[in-house]
N, C-alpha and C positions, 0 to 999 in steps of 0.2 A: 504494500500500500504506500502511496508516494500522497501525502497531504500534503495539499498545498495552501492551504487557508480556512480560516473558519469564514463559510458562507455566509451566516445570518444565528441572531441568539434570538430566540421566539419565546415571549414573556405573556402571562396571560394578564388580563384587566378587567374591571368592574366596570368603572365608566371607559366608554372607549371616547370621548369627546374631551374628556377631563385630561386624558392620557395624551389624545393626540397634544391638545394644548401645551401639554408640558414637555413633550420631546421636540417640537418646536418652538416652541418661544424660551425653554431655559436650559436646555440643549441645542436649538439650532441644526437640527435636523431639518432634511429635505423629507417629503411622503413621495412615495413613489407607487406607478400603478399595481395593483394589486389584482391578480386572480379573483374570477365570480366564484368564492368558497361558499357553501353553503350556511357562513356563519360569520359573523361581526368581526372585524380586522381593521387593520391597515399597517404599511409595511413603510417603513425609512432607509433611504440611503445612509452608512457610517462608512465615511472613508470612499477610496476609490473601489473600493470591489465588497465589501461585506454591507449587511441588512441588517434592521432589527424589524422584528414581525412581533405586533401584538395580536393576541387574541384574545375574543371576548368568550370567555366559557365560564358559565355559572358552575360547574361542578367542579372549577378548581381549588387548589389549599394555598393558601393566601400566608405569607409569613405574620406572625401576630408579634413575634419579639419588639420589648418598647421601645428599644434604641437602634442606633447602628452598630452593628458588630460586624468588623471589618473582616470575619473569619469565617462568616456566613456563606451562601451560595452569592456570586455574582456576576458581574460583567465591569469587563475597567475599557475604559476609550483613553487616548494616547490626545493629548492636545498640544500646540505650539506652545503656549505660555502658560505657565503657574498661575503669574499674579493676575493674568489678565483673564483664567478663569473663575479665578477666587471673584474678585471684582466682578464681573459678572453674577456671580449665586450670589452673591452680596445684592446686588440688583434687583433681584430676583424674588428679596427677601430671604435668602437662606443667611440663617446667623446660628450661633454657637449650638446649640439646643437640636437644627438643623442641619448640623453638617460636621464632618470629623477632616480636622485636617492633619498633616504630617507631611510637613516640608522637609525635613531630614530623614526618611523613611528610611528601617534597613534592610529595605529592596533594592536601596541606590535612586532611586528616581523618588519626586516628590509628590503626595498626593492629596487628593481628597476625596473622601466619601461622603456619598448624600443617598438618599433614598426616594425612588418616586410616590407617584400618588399610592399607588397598590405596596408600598412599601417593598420593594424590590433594591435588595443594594447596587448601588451605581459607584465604581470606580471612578475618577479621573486623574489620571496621572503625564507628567512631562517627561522630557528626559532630561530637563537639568533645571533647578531652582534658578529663577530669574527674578530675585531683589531689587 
């Protein structure tokens, strides 16, 4: 088996309007056309080649933990700038309560964790602190 990338990470959601909302305007995603599924979606460009595919399915398990734990199931996206994402979720209203950060991380690169509407942890990380 010769992998050459992960295609797309498919998240499921409650509100799928609340959802799209948010991976657009506080991630900055593109929605891209999507397949006639016979059930509630919609799918975004990340990057030049991978997707993130929401779907709406009532009989999924939803994570209930109160906080973020960055050790949980996630996905991490790779961004140009640190501060200019921080600044942004700051924007966006994300503050301390909302969002985990570690800019010295000992991964080597710096990051942040936030979580979406359905509480799904979201990585964002750089490849080098830019103060």
């Amino acid at each position: 088996m010769d992998i050459q990338l992960i295609h797309h990470v498919s998240l499921t959601v409650r509100d799928l309007d609340r959802s799209r909302k948010f991976y657009r305007e506080v991630l900055g995603l593109s929605e891209i056309a999507r397949p006639p599924f016979p059930f509630a979606g919609a799918w975004f460009q990340v990057g030049p080649a991978q997707q993130l595919h929401l779907i709406v399915n009532p009989d999924a398990t939803f994570r209930t933990a109160a906080g973020i734990d960055t050790k949980d199931v996630h996905f991490a996206v790779r961004i140009p700038s640190y501060t200019a994402a921080l600044e942004s979720l700051r924007a966006h209203g994300f503050r301390e309560d909302r969002i985990r950060i570690n800019p010295r991380a000992i991964a080597g690169f710096p990051q942040i964790y936030i979580l979406d509407p359905d509480r799904h942890v979201i990585e964002i990380n750089a490849e080098f602190l830019d103060e």
